[in-house]
C-alpha positions in Angstrom: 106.1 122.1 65.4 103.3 122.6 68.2 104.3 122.6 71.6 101.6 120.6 73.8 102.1 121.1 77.5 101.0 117.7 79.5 98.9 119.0 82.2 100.4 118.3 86.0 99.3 117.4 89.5 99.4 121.2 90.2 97.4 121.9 86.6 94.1 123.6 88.0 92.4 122.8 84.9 92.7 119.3 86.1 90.3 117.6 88.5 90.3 116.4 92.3 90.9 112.8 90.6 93.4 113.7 88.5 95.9 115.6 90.5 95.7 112.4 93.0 95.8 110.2 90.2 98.5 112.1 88.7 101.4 110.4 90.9 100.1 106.7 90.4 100.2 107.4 86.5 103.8 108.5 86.7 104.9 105.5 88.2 102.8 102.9 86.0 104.8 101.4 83.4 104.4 102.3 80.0 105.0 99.0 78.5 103.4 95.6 79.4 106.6 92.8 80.0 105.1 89.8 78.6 107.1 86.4 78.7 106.4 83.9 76.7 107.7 81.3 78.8 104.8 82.4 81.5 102.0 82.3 79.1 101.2 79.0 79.5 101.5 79.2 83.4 98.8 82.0 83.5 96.4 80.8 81.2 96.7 77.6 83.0 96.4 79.8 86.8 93.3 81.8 85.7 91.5 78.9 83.7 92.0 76.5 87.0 90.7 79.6 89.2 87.8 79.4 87.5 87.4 75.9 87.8 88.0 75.9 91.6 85.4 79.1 91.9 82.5 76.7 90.0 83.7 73.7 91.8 82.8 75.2 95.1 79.4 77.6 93.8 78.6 73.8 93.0 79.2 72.0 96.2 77.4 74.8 97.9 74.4 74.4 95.6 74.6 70.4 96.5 74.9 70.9 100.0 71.5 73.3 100.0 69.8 70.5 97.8 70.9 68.1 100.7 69.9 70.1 103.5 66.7 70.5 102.0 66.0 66.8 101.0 65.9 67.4 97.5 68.0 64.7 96.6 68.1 61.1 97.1 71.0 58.7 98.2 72.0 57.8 95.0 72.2 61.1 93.9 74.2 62.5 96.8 76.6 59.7 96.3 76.9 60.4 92.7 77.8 64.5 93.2 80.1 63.0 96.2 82.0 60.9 93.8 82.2 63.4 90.9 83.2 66.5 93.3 86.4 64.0 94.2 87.1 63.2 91.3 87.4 66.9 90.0 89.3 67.7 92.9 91.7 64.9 92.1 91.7 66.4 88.4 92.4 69.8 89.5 95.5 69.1 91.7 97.0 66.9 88.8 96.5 70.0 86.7 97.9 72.2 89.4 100.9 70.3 89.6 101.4 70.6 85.7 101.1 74.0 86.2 103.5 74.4 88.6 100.7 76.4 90.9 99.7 75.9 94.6 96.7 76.2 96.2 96.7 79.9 97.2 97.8 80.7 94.0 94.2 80.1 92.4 93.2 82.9 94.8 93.3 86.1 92.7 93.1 89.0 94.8 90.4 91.7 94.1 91.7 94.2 95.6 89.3 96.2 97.9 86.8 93.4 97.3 89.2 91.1 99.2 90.0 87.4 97.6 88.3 85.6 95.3 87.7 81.9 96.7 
């Protein structure tokens, strides 16, 4: 048998980044828990967040085509009644889901929220 030893924080073969990476790594679980039960609530959370994030690049892409006149009154009234009616849609999903509104807001981290 071959003893290996597992480099540590105080290792100087290892770099800057790796000796202050070294604690987070200790502490991150090995194994992923997955529930089954959950599954369907967090396909249903992240495939609703993406809904929500195209629902509003979409209502700010209507809102610049109305600003700039591109669009006439039968149009606006049209994107008006379809935007309510997906909202509608996506809180009747929601409540399926068991979700509420700020949970479709996945945080990015350092970039800050998504929606």
């Amino acid at each position: 048998m071959i003893a290996t030893k597992t480099p540590s924080a105080e290792s100087p073969a290892l770099s800057d980044f790796a000796k202050v990476m070294a604690p987070a790594q200790a502490l991150a679980p090995r194994r992923i828990a997955l529930d089954p039960a959950d599954v369907k609530t967090g396909l249903g959370k992240l495939v609703l967040t993406v809904v929500a994030l195209l629902r509003d690049l979409l209502e700010r892409q209507a809102i610049r085509r109305m600003d700039a006149g591109s669009l006439t009154d039968a149009e606006i009234e049209r994107i008006g009644t379809t935007f309510i009616r997906l909202g509608e849609q996506i809180e009747r999903l929601k409540k399926e889901f068991g979700l509420e509104g700020e949970e479709l807001n996945i945080d990015l981290g350092p970039l800050g929220k998504l929606l």
